[in-house]
VEXBAMI-248292 format. One record per residue: chain; residue number from 1; x, y, z of N, C-alpha, C, O in turn; residue in one letter. Coordinates in Angstrom, 2 decimals, decimal comma. Layout:
<tises>
   unit   pos     neast    nnorth       nup    caeast   canorth      caup     ceast    cnorth       cup     oeast    onorth       oup   code
      A   NUM         X         Y         Z         X         Y         Z         X         Y         Z         X         Y         Z      a
...
</tises>
This chain:
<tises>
   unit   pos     neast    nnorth       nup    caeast   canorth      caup     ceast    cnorth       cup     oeast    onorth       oup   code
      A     1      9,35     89,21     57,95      9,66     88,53     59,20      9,88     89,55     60,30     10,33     90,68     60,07      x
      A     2      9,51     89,04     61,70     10,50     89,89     62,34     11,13     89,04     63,90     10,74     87,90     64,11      x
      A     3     11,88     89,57     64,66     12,36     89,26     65,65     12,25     90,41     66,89     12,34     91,64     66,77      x
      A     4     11,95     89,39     68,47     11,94     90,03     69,25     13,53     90,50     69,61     14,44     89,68     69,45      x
      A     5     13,77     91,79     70,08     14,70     92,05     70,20     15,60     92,19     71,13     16,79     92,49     71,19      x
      A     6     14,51     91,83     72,08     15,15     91,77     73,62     15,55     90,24     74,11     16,12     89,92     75,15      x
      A     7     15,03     89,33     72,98     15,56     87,64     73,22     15,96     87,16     71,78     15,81     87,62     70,65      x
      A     8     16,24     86,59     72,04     17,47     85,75     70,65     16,50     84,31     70,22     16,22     83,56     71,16      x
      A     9     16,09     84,01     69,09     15,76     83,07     68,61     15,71     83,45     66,97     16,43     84,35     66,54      x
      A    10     14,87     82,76     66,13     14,81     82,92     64,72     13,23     83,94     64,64     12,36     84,28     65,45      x
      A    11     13,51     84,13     63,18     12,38     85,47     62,78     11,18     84,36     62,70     11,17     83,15     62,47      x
      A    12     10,31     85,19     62,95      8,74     84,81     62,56      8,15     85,31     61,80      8,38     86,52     61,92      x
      A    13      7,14     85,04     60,60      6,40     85,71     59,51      5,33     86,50     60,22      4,42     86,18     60,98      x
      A    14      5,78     87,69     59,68      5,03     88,79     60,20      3,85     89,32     59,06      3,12     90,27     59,33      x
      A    15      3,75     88,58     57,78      3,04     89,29     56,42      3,72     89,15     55,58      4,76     88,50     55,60      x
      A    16      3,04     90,04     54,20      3,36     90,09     52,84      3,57     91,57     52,59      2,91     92,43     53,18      x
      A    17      4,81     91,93     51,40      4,50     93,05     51,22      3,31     93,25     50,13      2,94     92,30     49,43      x
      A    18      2,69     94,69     50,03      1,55     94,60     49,13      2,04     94,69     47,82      1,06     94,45     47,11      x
      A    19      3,27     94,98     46,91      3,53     94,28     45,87      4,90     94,12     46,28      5,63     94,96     46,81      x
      A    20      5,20     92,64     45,86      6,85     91,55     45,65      7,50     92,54     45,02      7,18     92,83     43,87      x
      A    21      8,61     93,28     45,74      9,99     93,79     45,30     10,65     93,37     45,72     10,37     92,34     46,33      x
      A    22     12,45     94,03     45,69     13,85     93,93     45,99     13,89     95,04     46,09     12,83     95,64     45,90      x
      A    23     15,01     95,77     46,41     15,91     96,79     46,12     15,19     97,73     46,51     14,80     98,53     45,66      x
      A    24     14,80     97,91     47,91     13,21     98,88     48,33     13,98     99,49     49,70     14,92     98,91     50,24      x
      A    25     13,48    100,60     50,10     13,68    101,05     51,64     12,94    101,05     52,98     11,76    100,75     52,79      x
      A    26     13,10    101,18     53,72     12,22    101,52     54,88     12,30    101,94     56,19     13,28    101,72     56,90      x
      A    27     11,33    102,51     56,52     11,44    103,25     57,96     10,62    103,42     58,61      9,50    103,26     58,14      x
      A    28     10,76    103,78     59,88      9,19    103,53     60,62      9,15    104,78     62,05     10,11    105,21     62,68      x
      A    29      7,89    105,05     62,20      7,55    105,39     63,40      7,47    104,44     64,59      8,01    103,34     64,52      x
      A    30      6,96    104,74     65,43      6,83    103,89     66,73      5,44    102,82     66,56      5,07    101,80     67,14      x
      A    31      5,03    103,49     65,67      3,55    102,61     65,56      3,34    101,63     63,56      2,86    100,60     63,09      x
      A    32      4,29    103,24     62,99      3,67    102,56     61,52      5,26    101,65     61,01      6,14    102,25     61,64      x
      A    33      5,72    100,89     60,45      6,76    100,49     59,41      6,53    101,38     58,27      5,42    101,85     58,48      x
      A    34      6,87    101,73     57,48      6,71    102,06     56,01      7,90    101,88     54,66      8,86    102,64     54,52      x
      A    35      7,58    100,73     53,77      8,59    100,15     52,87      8,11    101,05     51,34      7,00    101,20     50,82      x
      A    36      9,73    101,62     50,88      8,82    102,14     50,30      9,83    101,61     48,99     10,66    100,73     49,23      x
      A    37      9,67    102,41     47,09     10,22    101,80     45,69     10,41    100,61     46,04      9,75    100,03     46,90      x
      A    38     11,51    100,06     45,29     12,04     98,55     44,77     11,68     98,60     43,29     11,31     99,42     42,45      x
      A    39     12,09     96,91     43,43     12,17     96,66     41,92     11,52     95,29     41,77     11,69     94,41     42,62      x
      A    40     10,78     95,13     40,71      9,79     93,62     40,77     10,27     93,61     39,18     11,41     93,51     38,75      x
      A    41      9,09     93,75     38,48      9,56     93,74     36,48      9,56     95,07     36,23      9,58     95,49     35,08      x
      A    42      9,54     95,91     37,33     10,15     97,54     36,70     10,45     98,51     38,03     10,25     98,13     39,18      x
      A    43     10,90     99,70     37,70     11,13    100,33     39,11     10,08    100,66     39,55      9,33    101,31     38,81      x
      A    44      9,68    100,32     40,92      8,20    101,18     41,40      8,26    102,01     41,96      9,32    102,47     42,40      x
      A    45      6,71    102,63     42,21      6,75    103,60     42,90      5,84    103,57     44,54      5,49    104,49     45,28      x
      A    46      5,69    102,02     44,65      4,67    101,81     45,40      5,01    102,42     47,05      6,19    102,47     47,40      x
      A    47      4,15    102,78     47,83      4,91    102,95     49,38      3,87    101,71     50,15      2,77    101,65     49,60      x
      A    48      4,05    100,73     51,32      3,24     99,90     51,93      3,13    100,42     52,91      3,31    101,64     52,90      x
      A    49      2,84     99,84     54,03      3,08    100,02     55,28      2,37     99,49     56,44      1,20     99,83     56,64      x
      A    50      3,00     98,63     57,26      2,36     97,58     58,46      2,18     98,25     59,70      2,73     99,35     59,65      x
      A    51      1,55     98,00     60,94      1,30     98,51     61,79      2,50     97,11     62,53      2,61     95,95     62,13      x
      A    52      3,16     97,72     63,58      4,27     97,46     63,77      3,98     96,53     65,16      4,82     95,71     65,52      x
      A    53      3,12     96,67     65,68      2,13     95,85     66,79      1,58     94,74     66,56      1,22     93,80     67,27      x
      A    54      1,55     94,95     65,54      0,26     93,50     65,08      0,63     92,82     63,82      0,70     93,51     62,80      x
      A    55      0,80     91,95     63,78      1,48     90,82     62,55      0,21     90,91     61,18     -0,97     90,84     61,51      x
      A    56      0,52     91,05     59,99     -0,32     91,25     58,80      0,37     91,71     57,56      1,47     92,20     57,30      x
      A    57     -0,82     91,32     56,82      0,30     91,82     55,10      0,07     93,47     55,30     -0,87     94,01     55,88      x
      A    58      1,66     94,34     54,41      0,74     95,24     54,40      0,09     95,95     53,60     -0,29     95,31     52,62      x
      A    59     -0,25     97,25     53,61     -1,23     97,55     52,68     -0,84     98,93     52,00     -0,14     99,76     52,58      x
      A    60     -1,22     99,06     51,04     -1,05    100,28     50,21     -0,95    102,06     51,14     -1,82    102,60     51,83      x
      A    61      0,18    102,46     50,87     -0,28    103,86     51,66      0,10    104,88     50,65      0,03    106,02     51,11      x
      A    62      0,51    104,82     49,30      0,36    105,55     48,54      1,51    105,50     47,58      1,99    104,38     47,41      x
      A    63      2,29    106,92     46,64      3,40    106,53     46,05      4,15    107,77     45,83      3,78    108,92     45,60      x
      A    64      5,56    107,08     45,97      6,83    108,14     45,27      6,26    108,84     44,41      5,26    108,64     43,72      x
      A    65      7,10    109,83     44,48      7,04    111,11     43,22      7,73    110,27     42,16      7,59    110,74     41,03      x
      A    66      8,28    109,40     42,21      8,97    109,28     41,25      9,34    107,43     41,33     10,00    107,14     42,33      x
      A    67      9,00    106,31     40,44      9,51    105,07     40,82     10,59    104,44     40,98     10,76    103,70     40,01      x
      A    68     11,60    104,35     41,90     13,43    103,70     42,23     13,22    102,67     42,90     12,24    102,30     43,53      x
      A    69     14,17    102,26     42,72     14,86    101,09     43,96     16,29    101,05     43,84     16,87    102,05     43,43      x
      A    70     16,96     99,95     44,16     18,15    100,04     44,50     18,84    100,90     45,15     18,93    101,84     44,37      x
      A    71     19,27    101,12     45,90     18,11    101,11     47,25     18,18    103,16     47,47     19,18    103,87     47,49      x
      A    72     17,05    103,45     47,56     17,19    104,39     48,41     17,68    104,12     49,56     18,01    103,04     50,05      x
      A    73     17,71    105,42     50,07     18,10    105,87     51,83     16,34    106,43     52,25     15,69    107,36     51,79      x
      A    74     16,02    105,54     53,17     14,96    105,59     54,07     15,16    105,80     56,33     15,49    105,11     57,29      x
      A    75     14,56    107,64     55,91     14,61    107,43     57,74     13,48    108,32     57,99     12,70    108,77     57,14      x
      A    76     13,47    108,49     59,16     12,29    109,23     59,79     12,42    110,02     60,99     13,23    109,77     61,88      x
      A    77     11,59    110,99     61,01     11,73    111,24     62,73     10,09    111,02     63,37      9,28    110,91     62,46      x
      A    78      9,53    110,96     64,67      8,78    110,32     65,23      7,04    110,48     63,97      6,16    109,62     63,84      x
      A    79      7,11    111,89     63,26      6,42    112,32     62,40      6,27    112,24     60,58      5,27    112,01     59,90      x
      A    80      7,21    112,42     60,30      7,50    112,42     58,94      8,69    111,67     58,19      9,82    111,77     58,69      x
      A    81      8,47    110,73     56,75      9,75    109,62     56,70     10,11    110,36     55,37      9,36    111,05     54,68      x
      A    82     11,37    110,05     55,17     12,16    110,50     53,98     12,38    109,38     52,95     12,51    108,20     53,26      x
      A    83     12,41    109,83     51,82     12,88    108,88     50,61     14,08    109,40     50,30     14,02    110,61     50,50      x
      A    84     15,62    108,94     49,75     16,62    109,64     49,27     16,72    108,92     48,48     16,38    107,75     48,60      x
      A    85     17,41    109,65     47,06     17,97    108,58     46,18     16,91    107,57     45,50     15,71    107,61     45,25      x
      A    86     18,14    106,48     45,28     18,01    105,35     44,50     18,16    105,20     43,03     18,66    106,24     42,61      x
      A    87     17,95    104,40     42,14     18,17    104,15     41,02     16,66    103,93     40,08     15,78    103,24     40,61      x
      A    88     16,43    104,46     38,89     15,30    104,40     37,78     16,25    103,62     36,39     16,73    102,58     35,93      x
      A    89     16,00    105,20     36,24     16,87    104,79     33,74     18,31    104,55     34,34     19,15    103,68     34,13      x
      A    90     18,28    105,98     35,40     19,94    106,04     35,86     19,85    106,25     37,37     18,68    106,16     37,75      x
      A    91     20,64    106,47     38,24     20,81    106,86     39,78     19,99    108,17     40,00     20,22    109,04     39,16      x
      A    92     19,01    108,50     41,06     18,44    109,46     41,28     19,13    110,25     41,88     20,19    109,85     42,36      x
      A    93     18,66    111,79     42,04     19,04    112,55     43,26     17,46    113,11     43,80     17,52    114,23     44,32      x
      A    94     16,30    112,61     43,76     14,80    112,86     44,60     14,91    112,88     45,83     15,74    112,09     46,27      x
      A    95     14,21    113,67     46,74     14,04    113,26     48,10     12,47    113,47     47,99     11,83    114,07     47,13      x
      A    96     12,01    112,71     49,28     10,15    112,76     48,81     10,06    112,84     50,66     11,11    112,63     51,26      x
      A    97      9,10    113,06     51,28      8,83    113,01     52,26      7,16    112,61     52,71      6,43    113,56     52,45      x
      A    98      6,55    111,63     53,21      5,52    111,36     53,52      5,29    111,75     55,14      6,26    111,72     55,89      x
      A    99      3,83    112,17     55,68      3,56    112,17     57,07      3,22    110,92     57,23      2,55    110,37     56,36      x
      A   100      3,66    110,15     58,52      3,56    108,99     58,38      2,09    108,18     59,04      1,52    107,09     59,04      x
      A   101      1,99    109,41     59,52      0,40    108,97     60,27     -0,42    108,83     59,50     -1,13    107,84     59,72      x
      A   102     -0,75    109,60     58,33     -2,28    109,27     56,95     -1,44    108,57     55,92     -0,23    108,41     55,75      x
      A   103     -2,29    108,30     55,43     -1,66    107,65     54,19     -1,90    108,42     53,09     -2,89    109,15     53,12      x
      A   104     -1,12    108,41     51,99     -1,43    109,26     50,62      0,49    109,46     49,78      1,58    108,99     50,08      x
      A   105      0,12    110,17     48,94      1,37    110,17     48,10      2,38    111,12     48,67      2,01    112,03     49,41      x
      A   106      3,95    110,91     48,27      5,03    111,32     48,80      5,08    112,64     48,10      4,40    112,87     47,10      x
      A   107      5,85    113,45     48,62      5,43    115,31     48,01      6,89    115,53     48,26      7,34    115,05     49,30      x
      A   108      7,57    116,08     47,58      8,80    116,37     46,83      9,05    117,34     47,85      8,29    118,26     48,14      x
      A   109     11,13    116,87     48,85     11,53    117,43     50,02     12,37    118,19     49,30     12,58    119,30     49,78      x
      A   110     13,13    117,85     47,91     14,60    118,48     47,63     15,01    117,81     47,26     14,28    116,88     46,93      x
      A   111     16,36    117,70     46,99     17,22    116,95     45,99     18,78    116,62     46,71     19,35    117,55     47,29      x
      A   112     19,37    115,37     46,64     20,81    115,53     46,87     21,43    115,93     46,11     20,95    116,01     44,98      x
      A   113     23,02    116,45     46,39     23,76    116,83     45,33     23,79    116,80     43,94     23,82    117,63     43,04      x
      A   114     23,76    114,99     44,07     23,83    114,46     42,97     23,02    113,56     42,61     21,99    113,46     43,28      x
      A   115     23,22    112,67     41,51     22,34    111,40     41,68     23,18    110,33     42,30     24,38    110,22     42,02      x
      A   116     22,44    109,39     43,29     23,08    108,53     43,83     21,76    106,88     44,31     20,59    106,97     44,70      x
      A   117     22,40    105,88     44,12     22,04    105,05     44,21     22,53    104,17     45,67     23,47    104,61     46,31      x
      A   118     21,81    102,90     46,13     22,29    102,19     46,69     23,54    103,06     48,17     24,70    102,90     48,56      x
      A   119     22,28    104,04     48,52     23,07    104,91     49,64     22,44    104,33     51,16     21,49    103,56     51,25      x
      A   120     23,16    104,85     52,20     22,73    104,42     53,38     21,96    105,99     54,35     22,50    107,09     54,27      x
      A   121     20,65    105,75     55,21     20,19    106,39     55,78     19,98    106,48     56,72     19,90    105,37     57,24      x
      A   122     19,66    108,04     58,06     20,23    107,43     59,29     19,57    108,77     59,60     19,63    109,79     58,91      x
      A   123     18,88    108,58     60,83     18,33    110,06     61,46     18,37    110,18     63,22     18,50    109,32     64,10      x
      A   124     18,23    111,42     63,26     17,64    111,50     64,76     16,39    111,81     64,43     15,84    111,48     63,38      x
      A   125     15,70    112,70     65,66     14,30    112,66     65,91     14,66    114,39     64,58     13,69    114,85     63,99      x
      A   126     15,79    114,89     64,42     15,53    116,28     63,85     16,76    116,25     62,86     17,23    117,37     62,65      x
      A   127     17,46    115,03     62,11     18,71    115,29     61,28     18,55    114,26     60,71     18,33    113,27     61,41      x
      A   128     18,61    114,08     59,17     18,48    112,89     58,24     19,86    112,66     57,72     20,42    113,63     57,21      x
      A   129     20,33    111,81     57,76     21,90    111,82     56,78     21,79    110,77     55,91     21,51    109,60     56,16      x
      A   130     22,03    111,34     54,80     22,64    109,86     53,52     24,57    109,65     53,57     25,43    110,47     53,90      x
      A   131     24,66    108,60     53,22     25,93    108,32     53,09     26,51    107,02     51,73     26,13    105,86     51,56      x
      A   132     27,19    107,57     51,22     27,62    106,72     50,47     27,20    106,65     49,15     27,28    107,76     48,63      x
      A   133     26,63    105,47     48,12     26,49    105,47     47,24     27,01    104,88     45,72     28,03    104,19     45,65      x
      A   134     26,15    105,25     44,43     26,95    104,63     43,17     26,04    106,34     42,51     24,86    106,70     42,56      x
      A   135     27,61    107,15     41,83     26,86    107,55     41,09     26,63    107,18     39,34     26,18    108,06     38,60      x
      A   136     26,86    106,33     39,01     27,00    105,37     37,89     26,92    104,44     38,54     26,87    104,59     39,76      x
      A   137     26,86    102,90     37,86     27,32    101,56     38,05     28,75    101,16     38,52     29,10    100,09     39,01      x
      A   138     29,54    102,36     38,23     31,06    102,01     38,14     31,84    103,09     39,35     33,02    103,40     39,57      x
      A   139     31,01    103,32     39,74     31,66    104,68     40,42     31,28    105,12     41,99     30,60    106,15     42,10      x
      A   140     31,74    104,29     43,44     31,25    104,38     44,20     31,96    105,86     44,84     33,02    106,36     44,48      x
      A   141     31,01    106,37     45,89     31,47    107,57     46,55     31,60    107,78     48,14     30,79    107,21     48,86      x
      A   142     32,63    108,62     48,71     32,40    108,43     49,77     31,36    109,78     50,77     31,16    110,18     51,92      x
      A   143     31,01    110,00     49,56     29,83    112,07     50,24     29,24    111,29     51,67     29,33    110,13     52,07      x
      A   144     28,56    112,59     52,25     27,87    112,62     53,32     27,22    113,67     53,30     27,78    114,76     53,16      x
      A   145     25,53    113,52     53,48     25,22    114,70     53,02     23,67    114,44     54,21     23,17    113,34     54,44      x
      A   146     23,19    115,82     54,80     21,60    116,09     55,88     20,73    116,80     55,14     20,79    117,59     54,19      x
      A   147     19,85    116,29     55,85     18,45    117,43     55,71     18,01    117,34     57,46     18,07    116,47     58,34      x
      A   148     17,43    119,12     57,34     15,96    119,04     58,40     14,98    118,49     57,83     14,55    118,83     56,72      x
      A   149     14,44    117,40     58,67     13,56    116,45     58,37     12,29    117,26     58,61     11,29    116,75     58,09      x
      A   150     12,07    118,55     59,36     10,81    119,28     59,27     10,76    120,13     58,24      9,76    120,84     58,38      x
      A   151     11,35    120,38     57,31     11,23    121,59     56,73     11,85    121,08     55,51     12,44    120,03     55,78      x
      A   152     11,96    121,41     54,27     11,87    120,93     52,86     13,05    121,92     52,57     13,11    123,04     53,08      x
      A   153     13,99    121,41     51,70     15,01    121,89     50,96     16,43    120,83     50,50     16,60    119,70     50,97      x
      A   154     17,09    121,32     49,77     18,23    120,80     49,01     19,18    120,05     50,26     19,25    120,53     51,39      x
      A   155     19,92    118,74     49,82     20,66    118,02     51,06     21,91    119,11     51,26     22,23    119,93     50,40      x
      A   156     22,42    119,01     52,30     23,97    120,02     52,87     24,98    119,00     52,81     24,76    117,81     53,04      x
      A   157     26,06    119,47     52,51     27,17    118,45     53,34     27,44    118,62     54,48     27,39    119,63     55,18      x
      A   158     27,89    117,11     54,78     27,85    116,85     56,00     29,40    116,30     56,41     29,69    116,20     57,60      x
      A   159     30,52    115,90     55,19     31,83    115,25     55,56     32,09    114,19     54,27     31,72    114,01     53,11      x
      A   160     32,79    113,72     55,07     33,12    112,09     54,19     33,18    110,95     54,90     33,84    110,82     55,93      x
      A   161     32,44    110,03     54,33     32,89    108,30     54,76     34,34    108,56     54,51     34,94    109,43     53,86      x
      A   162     34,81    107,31     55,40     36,26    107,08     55,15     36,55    106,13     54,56     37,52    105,43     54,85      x
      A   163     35,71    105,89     53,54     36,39    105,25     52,44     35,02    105,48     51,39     33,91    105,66     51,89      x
      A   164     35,22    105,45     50,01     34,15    105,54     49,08     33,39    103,79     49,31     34,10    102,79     49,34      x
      A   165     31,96    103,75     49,44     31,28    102,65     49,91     29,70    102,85     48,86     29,15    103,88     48,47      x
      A   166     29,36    101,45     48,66     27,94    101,57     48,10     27,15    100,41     48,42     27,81     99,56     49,01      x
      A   167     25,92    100,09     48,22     25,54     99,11     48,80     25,20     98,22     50,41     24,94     97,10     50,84      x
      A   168     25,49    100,04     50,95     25,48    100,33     52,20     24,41     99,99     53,16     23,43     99,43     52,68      x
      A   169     24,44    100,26     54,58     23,23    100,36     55,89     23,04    101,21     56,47     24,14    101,69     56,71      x
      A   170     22,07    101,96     57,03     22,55    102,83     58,28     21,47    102,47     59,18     20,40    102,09     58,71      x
      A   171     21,71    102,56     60,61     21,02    102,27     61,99     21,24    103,35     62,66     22,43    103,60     62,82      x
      A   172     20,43    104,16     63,15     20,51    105,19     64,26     19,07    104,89     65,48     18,20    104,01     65,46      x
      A   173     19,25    105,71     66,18     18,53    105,51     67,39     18,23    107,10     67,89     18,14    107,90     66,95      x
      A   174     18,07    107,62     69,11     17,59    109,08     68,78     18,91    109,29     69,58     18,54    110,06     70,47      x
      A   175     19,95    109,11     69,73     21,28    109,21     70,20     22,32    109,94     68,73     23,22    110,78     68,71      x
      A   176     21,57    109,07     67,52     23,02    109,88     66,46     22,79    108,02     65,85     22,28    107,00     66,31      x
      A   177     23,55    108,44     64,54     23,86    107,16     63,93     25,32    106,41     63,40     26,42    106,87     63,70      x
      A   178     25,13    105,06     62,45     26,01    104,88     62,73     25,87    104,14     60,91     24,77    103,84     60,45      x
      A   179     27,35    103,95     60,00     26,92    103,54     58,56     28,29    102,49     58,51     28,52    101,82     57,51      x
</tises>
C-alpha cells in the first residue's frame, strides 16, 4: 500500500511483493523502494524492489548473503542500502550492502557486534545506526551501534537506548534520526 503524505486519507494498493513474507526490511532511494529477507515457510534470502513513482508488483533484484527475517535493520543513503541483522537457526550479526541503482546480489559490509535480531535502522545521507534488538529470544538489549555507509567494515558503538528495546522502528530524514 501506500499513502500520500502531504494529505491524509487511507492507503491505496500499490502491488505485490515478488515472494509473500513477514518479518522483512526496507529502504529506499528517491527513485527505487527495496524490501529485502523475511519469512514465508523458511527464512529468505530474497531482495524485491518497486520503483517508487509508479504503482506495480515488485520484482526480483537479487539476494542476501545470507537468508533472515525478523526483522533486520534496513537504511540507505541516496546510493547504496544496508542489511543489518535479523534472525535465521539463531539471531544474526551480517551486514550486506547492495547499490541500489542495478540490481544483483548483496556483497558482505561487516558484521555487528553481536548477533541481533528484530533491531531498528536509521541513516543520514553518510551514517547508518542500528539500535536495539533480541540477542536470544529472551534477552532484549539496549546497544547502539554505526557504520560508514560508503565504505565496508565492522559496526562501532555508538551509546545506549535508554532502555533495553526489541521489536523496534527507526525513521530518519537527512537531518539525523529518531528510534
Amino acid at each position: 500500500d501506500y499513502v500520500t503524505i502531504a494529505t491524509t486519507g487511507d492507503a491505496t494498493d500499490f502491488g505485490d511483493l515478488y515472494v509473500s513474507r513477514s518479518g522483512l526490511c526496507a529502504l529506499a532511494s528517491i527513485t527505487r523502494g527495496i524490501i529485502g529477507g523475511g519469512y514465508s515457510t523458511a527464512y529468505e534470502n530474497t531482495i524485491d524492489y518497486i520503483t517508487i513513482a509508479t504503482a506495480g508488483n515488485a520484482t526480483d533484484f537479487g539476494n542476501l548473503t545470507t537468508a533472515r527475517g525478523y526483522t533486520p535493520a534496513g537504511f540507505a543513503s541516496p546510493t547504496r542500502g544496508i542489511f543489518a541483522g535479523g534472525a535465521a537457526a539463531s539471531e544474526s550479526n551480517v551486514i550486506d550492502y547492495i547499490t541500489i541503482a542495478t540490481t544483483g546480489n548483496a556483497t558482505d559490509f561487516g558484521d555487528l557486534s553481536a548477533k541481533r535480531s528484530d533491531v531498528a535502522g536509521m541513516s543520514s545521507h553518510v551514517r547508518g545506526v542500528i539500535g536495539g534488538g533480541l540477542y536470544d529470544p529472551s534477552t532484549s538489549v539496549n546497544v547502539i551501534e554505526y557504520v560508514t555507509i560508503a565504505t565496508t567494515g565492522n559496526a562501532t558503538d555508538f551509546g545506549d537506548l535508554s532502555a533495553n528495546r526489541f521489536d523496534i522502528a527507526g525513521l530518519s530524514d537527512v537531518h539525523g534520526g529518531l528510534t
